[in-house]
N, C-alpha and C positions, 0 to 999 in steps of 0.2 A: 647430369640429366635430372631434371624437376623430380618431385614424389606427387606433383600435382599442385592444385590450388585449393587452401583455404583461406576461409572468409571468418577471421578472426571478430570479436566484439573486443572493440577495444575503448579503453576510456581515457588511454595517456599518461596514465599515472606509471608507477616502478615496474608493477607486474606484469601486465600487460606491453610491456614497452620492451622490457627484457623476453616476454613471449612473443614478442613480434621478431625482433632479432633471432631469437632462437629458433623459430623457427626457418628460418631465411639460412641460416648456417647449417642447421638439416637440411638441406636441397628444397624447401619448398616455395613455392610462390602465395604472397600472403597477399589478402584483399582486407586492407582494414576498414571497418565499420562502428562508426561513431555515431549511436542513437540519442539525441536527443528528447530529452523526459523530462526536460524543463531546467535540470539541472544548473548552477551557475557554474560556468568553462568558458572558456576562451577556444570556439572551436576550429575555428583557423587556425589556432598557434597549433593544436592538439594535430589539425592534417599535414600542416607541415612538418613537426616532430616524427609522423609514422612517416611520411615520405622520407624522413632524412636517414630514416631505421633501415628504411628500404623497402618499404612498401608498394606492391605492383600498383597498385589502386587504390584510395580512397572514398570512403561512401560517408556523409556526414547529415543524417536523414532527422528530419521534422518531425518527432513522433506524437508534437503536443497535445494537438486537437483529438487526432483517437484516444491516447491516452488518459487524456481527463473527459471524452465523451463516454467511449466503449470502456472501459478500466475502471478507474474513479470512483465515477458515475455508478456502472455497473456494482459496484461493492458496496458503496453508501445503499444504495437503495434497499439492498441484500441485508442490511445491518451487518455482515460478516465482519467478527473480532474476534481474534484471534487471542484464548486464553485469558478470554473476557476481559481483557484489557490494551492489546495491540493493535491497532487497525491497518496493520498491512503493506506500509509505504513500500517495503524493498518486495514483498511478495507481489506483490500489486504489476509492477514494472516490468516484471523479468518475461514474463506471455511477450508482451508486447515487443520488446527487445528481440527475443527469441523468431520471434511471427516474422520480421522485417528481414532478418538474417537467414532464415531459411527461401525466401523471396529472392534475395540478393544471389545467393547459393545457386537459387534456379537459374537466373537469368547471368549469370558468368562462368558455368556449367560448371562447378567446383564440388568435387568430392566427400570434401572434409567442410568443416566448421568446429572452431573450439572459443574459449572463454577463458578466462584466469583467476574463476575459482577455485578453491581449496578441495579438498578431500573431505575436508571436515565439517563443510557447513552447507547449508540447506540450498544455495545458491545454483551449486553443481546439477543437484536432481532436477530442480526448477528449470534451468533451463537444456538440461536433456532431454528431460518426459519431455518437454515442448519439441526440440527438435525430432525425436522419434514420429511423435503425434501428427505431426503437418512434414515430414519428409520419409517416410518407414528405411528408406534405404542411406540413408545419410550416414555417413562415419564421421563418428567425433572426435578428434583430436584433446585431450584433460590431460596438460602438460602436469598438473601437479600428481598426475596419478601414470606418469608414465616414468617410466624406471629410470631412461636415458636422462631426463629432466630432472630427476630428484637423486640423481650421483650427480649431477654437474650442478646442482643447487642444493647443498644441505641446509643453506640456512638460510637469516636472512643477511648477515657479511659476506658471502658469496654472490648474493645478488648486487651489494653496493659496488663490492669489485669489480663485478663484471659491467655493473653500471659507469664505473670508476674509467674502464678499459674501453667503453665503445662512443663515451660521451653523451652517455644517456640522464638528461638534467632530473634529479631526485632530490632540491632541493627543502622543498614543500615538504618532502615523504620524509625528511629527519627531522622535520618541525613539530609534528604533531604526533606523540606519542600512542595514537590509536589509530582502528579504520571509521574511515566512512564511506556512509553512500548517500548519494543527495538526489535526488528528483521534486517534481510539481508536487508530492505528494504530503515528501518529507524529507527530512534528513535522519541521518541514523549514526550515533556513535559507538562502537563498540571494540574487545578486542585493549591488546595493550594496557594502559593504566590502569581502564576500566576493567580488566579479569578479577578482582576482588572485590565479590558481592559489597562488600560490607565497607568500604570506600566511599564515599560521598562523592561523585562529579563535581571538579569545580564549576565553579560560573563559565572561565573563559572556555570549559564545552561546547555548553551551548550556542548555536552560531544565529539560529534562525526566530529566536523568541525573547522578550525580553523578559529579564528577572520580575517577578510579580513588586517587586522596590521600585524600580524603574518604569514601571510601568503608569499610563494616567492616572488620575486619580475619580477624572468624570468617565465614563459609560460610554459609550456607545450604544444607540438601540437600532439593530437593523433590521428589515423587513425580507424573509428570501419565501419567493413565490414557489412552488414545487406544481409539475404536471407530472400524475401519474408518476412517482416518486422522482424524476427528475428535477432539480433545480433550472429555473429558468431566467429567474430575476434575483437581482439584489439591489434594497432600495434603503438607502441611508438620507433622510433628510431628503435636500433635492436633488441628492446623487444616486442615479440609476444606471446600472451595470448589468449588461445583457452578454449573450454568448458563452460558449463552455468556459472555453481559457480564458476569457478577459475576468466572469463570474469568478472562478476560482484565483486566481490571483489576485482579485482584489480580497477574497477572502484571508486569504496567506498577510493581507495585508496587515489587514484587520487584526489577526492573531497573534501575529507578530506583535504588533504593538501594543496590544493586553496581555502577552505571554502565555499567550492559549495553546494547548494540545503537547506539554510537556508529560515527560514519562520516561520512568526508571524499573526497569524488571528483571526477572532473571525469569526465561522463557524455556521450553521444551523444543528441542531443535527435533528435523520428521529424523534424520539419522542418529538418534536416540542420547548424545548432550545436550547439556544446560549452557544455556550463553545468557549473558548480562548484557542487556541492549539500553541505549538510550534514548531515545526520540522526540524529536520535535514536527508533531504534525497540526501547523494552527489551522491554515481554512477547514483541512480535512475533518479535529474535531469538531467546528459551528457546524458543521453541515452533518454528521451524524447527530448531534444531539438536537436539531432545528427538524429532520425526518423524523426520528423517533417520536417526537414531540406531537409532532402533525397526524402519524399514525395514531395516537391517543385518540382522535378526535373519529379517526374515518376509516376505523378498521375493527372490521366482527372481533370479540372477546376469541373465539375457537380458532379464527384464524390467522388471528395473533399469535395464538400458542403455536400453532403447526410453524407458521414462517419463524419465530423464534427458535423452534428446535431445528428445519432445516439453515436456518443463519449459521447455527456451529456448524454443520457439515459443510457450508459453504466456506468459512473461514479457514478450516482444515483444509480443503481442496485446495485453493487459494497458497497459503500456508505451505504446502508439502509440494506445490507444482505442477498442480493437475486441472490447471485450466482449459486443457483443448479435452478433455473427454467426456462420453457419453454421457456419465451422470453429472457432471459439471453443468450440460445441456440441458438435459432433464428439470434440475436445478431450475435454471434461469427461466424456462417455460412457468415453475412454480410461481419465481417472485414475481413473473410480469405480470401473472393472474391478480398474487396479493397486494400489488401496490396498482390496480385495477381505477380505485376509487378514491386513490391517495396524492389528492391536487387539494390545493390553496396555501396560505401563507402562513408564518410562524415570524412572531417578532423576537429578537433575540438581544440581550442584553450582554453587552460584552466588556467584562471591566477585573482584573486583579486573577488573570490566568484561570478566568470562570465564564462560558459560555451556557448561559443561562437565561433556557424561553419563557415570554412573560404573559404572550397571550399568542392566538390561533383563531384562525377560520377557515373553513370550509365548503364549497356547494354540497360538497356528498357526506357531510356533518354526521354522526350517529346520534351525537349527543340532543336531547331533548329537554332544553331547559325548564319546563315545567312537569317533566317526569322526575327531575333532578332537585327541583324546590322543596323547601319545607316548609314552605309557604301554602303554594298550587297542590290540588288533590292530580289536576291532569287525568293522562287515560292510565293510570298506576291504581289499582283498589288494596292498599296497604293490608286490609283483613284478610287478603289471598295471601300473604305473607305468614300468616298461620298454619294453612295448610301444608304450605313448600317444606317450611319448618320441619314439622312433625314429621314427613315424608323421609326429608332426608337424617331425621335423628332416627327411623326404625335401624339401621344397620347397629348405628353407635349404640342401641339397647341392648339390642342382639350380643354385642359383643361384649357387654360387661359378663357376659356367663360365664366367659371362657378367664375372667380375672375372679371367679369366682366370688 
């Protein structure tokens, strides 16, 4: 007799492949769901593999266009970086993933949903909060945190055997001495060789960017048009590139081949470790450093500061797996107010793993070039610059008293 049906995330790789089996030899009925995020897979080979596990059904769902429209999109704009240095690839994805699967859930009436994350990393929360948040009643199945799963798999030669025993292909998975995770966003290496900070990544890591050696030697200069902090165009020469995903991929492209949006850190995980990540995100970094740019030009000095101090809280949010909640929402009300007035173009120079903007314009401009001249007097009265002065030194007087 069945335990019921769940609707597994599944990606095809060891884990997940041996979760899919395993669950099927506990009486349940599995519905595998394969979301695409851009990732490079072979996703037919991947539905056929769970069908041959035993799979009741396969779902192998398009999540591109939201993904880099509502996602992406949504985060650049946000500025949200995480730890003032990560921008998010694998945190970014997991909402989305999660949103589809609980959709999927509804409409094949299934009880359960699980994943083949770990216990130990940030993945797990990510996409639980999500499942609680868009399903309250939903039970999750977290094979690595269930008992029966973790006596029949102590390690990871357990899992090879039992891959060894059911003809489960895990050729790839002994090749590559780390994890990854790959999407539209980014790829991500960590885990394995890379667990000693202090290790250098080879070259043959990195999969998605080319070494700054390798890389041209002339420039690139591109042109990305932003509405209201969205990107809308990209214009290179007399190459013009419109739409979210076609925009974005041609940017990956770009970055790629200047070896743009590399990164080495050792990060604070929301379950209170330290993990050493590696990442490669090139359109993602032009296109944060081309917004930031642009807001230069077309955003109040005061509410710069605000949206800068909520960007960390959005990143965090993001980051820990708290995309479907209240203040999440709150949030996103914020940035749609500050990037209001944050439309026109930013040229960007792209050459030796450096994404670097060289000029901007704007309709909604704050900048006043003859306020700005040392030239022009403009409507600026420099002698009013005296008074400001003195005003704001009364405190700094005051306070020599207290230095005696």
């Amino acid at each position: 007799m069945s335990k019921g049906k769940v609707v597994l995330a599944y990606s095809g790789g060891l884990d997940t492949s041996i979760i899919l089996k395993w669950f099927i030899e506990e009486g349940y009925e599995v519905i595998a769901y394969i979301a695409d995020v851009g990732q490079v897979e072979d996703f037919e080979a991947a539905r056929e593999k769970a069908i041959k596990l035993g799979a009741a059904k396969v779902y192998v769902e398009d999540l591109k266009l939201e993904f880099v429209r509502d996602y992406i999109f949504t985060t650049v704009k946000s500025q949200a970086i995480y730890e003032g240095r990560y921008l998010l690839g694998t945190s970014v994805a997991r909402p989305i993933i999660a949103k589809r699967q609980i959709e999927i859930a509804k409409a094949e009436n299934a009880q359960f949903v699980s994943h083949g994350a770990t216990g130990k990393g940030n993945d797990q929360v990510r996409f639980e909060l999500a499942y609680y948040a868009l399903k309250p009643d939903i039970k999750v199945l977290a094979p690595w945190k269930m008992e029966e799963f973790l006596t029949r798999f102590e390690g990871r030669a357990d899992m090879l055997n039992y891959a060894d025993q059911h003809g489960i292909p895990v050729s790839a998975t002994r090749k590559k001495p780390y994890s990854e995770d790959d999407n539209m966003l980014h790829i991500s290496h960590e885990a394995g060789v890379l667990e000693d900070p202090n290790v250098a990544a080879d070259e043959d890591v990195y999969s998605r960017t080319n070494s700054s050696a390798n890389s041209p030697d002339t420039a690139d200069i591109i042109t990305i048009d932003f509405d209201r902090g969205i990107p809308v165009k990209v214009t290179n020469g007399d190459k013009i590139v419109e739409g979210a995903v076609e925009l974005f991929e041609y940017l990956n492209e770009l970055g790629t081949l200047h070896g743009i949006g590399r990164l080495d850190m050792v990060e604070n995980r929301f379950v209170g470790i330290k993990s050493r990540g590696v990442y490669e995100t090139p359109g993602g970094e032009i296109l944060y450093k081309a917004h930031r740019d642009l807001e230069g030009l077309t955003m109040d000095r005061e509410v710069m500061k605000l949206r800068d101090y909520m960007s960390l809280r959005v990143a965090e949010l993001i980051y820990n797996g708290f995309w479907f909640s209240p203040e999440f929402d709150l949030l996103m009300s914020f940035m749609d107010k500050a990037q209001e007035h944050n439309s026109g173009s930013v040229q960007v120079q792209l050459i030796k793993g450096v994404a670097y903007p060289i000029a901007r314009k704007s309709p909604n401009a704050l900048y006043d070039p003859e306020q700005s001249s040392m030239d022009v007097e403009g409507d600026y009265d420099q002698k009013d610059a005296d008074g400001f002065i003195k005003i704001n030194a009364v405190r700094l007087k005051n306070n020599t008293k207290l230095r005696g």
